[in-house]
C-alpha positions as CSV (number, residue, x, y, z in Angstrom):
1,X,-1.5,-2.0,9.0
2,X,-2.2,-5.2,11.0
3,X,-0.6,-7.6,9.1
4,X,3.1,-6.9,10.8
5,X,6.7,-8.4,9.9
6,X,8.5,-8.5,12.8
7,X,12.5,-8.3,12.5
8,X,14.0,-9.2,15.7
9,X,17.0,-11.9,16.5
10,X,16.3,-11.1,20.4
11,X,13.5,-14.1,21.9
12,X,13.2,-12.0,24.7
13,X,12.4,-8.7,22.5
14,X,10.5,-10.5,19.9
15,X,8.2,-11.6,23.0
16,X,7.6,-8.1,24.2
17,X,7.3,-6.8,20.9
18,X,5.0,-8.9,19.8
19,X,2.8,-8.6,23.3
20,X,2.6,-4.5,22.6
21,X,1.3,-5.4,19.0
22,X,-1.2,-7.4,19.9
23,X,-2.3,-4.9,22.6
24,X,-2.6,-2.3,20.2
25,X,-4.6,-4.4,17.7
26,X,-2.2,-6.5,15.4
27,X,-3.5,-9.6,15.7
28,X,-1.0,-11.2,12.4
29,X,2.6,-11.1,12.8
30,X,5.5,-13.0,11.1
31,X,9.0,-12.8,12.8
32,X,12.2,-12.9,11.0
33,X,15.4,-13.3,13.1
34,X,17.7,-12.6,9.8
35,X,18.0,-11.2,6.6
36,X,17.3,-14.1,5.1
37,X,13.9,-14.9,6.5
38,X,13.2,-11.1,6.5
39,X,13.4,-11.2,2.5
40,X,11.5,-14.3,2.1
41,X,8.6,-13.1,4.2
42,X,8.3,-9.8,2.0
43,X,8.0,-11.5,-0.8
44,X,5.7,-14.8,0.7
45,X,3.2,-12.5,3.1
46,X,3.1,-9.0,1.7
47,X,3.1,-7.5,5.3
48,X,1.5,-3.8,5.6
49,X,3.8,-3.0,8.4
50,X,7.8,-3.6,8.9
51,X,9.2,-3.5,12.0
52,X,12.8,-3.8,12.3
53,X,15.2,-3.5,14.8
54,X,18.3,-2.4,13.2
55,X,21.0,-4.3,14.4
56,X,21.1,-8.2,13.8
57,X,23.3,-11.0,14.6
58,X,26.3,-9.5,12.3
59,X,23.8,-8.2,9.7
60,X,21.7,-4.3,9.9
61,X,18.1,-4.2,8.7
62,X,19.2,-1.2,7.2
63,X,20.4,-3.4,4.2
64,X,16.1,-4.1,3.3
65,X,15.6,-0.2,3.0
66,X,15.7,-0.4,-0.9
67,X,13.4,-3.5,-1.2
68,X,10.8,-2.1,1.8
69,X,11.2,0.6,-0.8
70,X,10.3,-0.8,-3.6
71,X,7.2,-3.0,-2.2
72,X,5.8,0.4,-1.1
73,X,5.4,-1.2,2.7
74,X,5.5,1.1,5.9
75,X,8.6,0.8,8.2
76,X,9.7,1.2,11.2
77,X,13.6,0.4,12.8
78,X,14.1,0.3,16.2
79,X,17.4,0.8,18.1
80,X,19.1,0.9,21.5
81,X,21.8,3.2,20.0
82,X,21.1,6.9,20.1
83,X,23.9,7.5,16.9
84,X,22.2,10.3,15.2
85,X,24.1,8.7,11.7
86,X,21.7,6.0,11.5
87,X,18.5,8.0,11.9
88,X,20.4,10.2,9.2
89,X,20.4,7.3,6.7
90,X,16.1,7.1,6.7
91,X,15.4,10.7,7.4
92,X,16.3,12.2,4.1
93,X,14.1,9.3,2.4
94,X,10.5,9.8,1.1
95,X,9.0,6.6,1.6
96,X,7.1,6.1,5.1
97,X,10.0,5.3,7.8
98,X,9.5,6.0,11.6
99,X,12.5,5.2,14.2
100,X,12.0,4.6,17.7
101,X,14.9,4.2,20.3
102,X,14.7,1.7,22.8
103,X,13.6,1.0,25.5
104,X,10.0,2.5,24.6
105,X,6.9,1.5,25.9
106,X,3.1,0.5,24.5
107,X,2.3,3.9,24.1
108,X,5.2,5.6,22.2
109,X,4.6,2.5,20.2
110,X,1.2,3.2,19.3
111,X,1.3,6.9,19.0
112,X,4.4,6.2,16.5
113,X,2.8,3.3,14.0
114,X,-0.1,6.3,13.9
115,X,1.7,9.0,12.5
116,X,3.6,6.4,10.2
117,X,0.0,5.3,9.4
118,X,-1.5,9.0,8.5
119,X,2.2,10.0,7.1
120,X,1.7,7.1,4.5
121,X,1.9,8.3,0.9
122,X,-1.3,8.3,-1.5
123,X,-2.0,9.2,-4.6
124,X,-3.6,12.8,-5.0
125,X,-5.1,14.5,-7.4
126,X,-3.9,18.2,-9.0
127,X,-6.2,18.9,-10.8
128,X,-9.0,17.3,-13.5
129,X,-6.8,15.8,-15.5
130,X,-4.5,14.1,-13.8
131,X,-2.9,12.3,-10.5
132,X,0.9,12.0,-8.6
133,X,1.3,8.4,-7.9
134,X,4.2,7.3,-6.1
135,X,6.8,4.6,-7.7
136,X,10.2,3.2,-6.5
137,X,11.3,5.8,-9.0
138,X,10.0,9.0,-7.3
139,X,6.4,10.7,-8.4
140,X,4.8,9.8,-11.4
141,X,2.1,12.3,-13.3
142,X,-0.8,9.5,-14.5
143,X,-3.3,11.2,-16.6
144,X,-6.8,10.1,-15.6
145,X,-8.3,9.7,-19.6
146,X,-5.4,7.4,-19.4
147,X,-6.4,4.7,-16.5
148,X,-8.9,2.2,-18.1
149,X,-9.7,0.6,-14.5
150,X,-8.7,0.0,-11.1
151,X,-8.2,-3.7,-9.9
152,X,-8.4,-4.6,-6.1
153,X,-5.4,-6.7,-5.3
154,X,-4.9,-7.6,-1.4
155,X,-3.5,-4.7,0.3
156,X,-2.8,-2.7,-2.6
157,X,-5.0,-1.5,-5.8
158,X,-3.9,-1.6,-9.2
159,X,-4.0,0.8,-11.8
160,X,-4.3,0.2,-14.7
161,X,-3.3,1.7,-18.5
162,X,-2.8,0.5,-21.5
163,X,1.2,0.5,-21.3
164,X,1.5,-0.4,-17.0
165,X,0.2,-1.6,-13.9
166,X,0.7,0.8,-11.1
167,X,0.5,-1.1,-7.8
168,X,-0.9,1.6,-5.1
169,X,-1.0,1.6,-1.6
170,X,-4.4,1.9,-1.2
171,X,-7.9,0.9,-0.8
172,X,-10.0,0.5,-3.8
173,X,-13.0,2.2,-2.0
174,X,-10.6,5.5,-1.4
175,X,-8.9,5.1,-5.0
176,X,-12.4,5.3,-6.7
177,X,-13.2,8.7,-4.8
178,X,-10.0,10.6,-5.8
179,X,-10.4,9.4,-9.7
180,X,-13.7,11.0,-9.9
181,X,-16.9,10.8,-11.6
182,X,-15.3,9.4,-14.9
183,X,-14.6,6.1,-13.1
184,X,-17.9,3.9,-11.4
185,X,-17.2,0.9,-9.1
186,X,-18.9,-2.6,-11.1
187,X,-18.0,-5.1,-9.0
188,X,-15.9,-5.7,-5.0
189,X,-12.9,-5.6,-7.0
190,X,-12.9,-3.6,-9.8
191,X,-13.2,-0.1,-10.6
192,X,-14.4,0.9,-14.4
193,X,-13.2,4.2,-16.3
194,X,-16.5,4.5,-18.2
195,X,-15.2,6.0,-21.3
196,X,-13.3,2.8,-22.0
197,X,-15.9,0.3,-22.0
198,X,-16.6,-0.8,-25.3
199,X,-19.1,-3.6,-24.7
200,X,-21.6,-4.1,-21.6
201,X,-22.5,-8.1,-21.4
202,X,-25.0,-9.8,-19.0
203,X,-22.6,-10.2,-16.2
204,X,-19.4,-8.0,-17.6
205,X,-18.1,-5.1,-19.6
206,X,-15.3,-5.3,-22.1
207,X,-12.4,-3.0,-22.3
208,X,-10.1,-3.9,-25.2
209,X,-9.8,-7.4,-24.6
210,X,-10.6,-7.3,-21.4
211,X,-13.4,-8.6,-19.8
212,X,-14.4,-7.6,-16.3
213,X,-17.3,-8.4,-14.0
214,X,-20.5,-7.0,-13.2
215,X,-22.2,-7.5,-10.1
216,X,-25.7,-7.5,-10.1
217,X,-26.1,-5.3,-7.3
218,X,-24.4,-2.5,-9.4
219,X,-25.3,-3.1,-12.8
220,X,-28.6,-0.5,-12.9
221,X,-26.1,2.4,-11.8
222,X,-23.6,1.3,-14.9
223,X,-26.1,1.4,-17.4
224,X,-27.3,5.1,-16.6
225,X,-23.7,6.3,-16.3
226,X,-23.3,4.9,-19.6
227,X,-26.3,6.5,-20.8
228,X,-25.4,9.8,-19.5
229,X,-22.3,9.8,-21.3
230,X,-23.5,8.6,-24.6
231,X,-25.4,11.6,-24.4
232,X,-23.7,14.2,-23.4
């Protein structure tokens, strides 16, 4: 989670918030002071991390829950007030939120974005057949026979079918090891479900229309798992 939006209309805060985050490793941060620049920034830097302190000149960052939400990012409001209602407005929620009340050192900092780190939601697997992926509208049952490939894209990894794209919050690397065997890696950003591929090329595979490529590097290990299946 290094690459950070800050939320903070404060200088003096933004300062010493920003100071902690670099201590504790987070060398890329954006500050907002407003709604305004808050929503733009979502959508221009596609932050891993959300900070927000809750209360803004005449505005609450509690108004971005729904689109931090949606973009699947990590967050976490900050507060002088000790009003249990506004920790009651995030707690029920299943995305990754964390709260911290100020003032709060480096520490309760770090120890906080860690949990928030480990607590954030991945897809996992039942059983053989299929995985729970998380969506902005709750859990989603994605049957593995029916992902044709995985796709690296920034901080996320999408999956793909022949109806959607899923966009997941997670590494392509760790994405390939929970959809098994069926699926090989082909290339730094993509992922293969070898029962889909329909045509193997010099420097690609085709599945459906799609062409994908083939790094040399991993080509030898596609052509045996393709011969393995072709004869089982």
């Amino acid at each position: 989670m290094n690459n950070v939006l800050l939320i903070e209309d404060d200088l003096i805060e933004q300062v010493r918030l920003r100071v902690m985050l670099e201590e504790i490793g987070h060398t890329q941060i954006q500050v907002a002071s407003s709604l305004k620049q808050a929503r733009t920034a979502l959508q221009e830097i596609s932050p891993s991390l959300v900070i927000a302190d809750i209360f803004l000149h005449n505005e609450t960052a509690l108004d971005l829950l729904t689109e931090i939400q949606q973009l699947a990012i990590p967050a976490l409001f900050i507060t002088a007030s000790t009003d249990e209602k506004l920790y009651k407005q995030i707690e029920g929620d299943q995305h990754s939120f964390g709260y911290l009340v100020k003032p709060f050192d480096k520490l309760s900092l770090y120890s906080t974005l860690r949990l928030l780190s480990a607590n954030q939601s991945s897809p996992t697997r039942q059983n053989s057949d299929f995985l729970m992926v998380r969506t902005p509208k709750g859990q989603k049952r994605v049957l593995l026979h029916d992902i044709l490939w995985l796709e690296s894209a920034g901080n996320y990894t999408l999956m793909v079918t022949a109806s959607e794209k899923l966009a997941v919050k997670q590494s392509l690397r760790r994405l390939g090891e929970i959809v098994g065997d069926s699926f090989i890696r082909v290339h730094k950003c993509y992922c293969v479900n070898v029962a889909k591929v329909t045509h193997l090329k010099a420097h690609s595979v085709s599945i459906g229309e799609q062409e994908i490529p083939v790094s040399y590097l991993r080509k030898s290990a596609l052509v045996e798992k393709l011969q393995e299946q072709s004869s089982s």
